[in-house]
C-alpha positions, 0 to 999 in steps of 0.5 A: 500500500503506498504511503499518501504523505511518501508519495506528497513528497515525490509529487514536491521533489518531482514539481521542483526538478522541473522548476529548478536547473540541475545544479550539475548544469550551472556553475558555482559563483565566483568571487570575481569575473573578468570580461570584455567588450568593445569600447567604441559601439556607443551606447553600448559602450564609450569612452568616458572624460573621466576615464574608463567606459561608459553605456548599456552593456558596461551598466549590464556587467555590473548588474550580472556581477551585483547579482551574482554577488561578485566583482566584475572586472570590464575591459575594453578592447577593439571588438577583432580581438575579444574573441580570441582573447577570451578563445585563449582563455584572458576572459571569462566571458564576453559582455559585448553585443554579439549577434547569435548566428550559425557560424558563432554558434559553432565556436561559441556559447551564447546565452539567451538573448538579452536584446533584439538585433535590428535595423531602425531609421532616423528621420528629420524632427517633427516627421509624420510617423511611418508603420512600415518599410514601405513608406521609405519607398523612393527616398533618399537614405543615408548609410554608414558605408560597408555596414550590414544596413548598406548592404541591405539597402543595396539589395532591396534598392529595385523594389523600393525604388530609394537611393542610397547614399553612404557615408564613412560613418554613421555620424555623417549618415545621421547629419545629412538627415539633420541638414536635409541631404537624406530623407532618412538614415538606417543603421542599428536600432540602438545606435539609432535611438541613441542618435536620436537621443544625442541630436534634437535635429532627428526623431527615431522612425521604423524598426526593421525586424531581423529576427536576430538577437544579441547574445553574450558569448563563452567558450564551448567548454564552459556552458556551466558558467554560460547557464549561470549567467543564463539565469541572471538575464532572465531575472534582469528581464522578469525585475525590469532592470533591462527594461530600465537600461533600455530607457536610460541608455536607448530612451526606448520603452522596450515593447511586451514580448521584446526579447529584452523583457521576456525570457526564453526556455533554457540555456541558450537561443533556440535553434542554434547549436549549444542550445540546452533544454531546460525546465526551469522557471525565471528567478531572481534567487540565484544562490 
């Protein structure tokens, strides 16, 4: 005959393996971690006249760390060598914007992402606002030249009849919209809201969605530090702590569903390889 309060206590130990990660997957906390990012990709992270660096992915880091509990030390380097760098084992793990895709996702684990990746326009102050791509159609865009958004507006140059113009930075791309030489500029959503931000002469437009999203990147053999940080994005999403980055570093109000808000299903961004299923639920009890 089984016993009712012996099987009450399987049912309980049963509900918590499928609401907490085996302890097996995650890594113990450090007392302190060493990362890395680019230090000229504002807003996400840039030099300060104080010294030292400054923005979105530098406040991100220390998040992580305060909590985890532990120190983080953040160096800035030019974003060629990060990978290496951490490949040969100087960092624990990169907190730079690293898009996820196939070929990384090969030599590299990513967590889930904390940030969609898209492309957005700026246009002139005061525009009227437009819902879709096809309102650009026939314009004249500016771009920063040989970037990812070049080459998009290159390839969809026929169908929607604009002229592209590029510049050797997006700085200039953004001021020939400001001083009427564009109709509009493209580049990263980010780094188009952060623009906005910085110039009164530019309002922040469209966001083209790419279905891509940024990850922070480890090394193949660490996924157990991987899931460990794994769980502190999902928290900083669940508190409103990115939600708040967002706003203060983008002055974006991040929308219901973004992947800056909402967490995903076990370690890692789905569909790629390095992804680990995982039955547990968000929390910011980290210990």
């Amino acid at each position: 005959m089984t016993n009712p309060r012996f099987g009450g206590l399987v049912a309980l130990a049963f509900m918590a393996a499928t609401t907490l990660p085996a302890q097996s997957q995650v890594a113990e906390i450090r007392d302190s971690y060493r990362v890395a990012l680019d230090g000229t990709f504002a807003p996400h992270a840039m030099p300060k006249l104080s010294g030292g660096v400054e923005g979105f992915n530098v406040d991100l880091a220390q998040l992580i760390g305060e909590r985890l509990g532990s120190e983080m030390t953040v160096d800035a380097a030019q974003f060629s060598g990060l990978i290496p760098a951490l490949q040969a084992g100087t960092y624990d793990f990169l907190v730079a914007p690293v898009t996820v895709n196939q070929e990384r996702s090969e030599n590299l684990l990513f967590t889930e992402g904390f940030m969609d990746t898209n492309f957005a326009f700026v246009v002139p102050a005061g525009s009227e606002k437009r819902d879709g791509i096809e309102a650009f159609k026939g314009m004249t865009i500016s771009v920063n030249r040989g970037s990812a958004y070049h080459t998009y507006l290159d390839d969809h140059a026929a169908e929607y009849g604009w002229t592209v113009v590029p510049f050797g930075t997006n700085t200039d791309a953004v001021e020939a919209v400001a001083t009427g030489r564009a109709d509009a500029n493209l580049s990263g959503a980010t780094v188009a809201a952060w623009a906005a931000l910085q110039n009164p002469a530019v309002d922040l437009s469209y966001e083209i969605q790419t279905g891509l999203v940024w990850g922070l990147a480890f090394r193949l053999d660490d996924a157990a530090t991987r899931n460990r940080v794994d769980l502190v994005l999902e928290c900083l999403k669940t508190d409103g702590s990115l939600a708040a980055l967002s706003e203060k570093w983008f002055g974006v109000t991040p929308a219901a569903g973004s992947t800056i808000v909402t967490p995903t299903p076990g370690f890692g961004v789905p569909g790629f390889p390095g992804y680990q299923e995982d039955a547990h639920e968000p929390s910011c009890d980290l210990s």
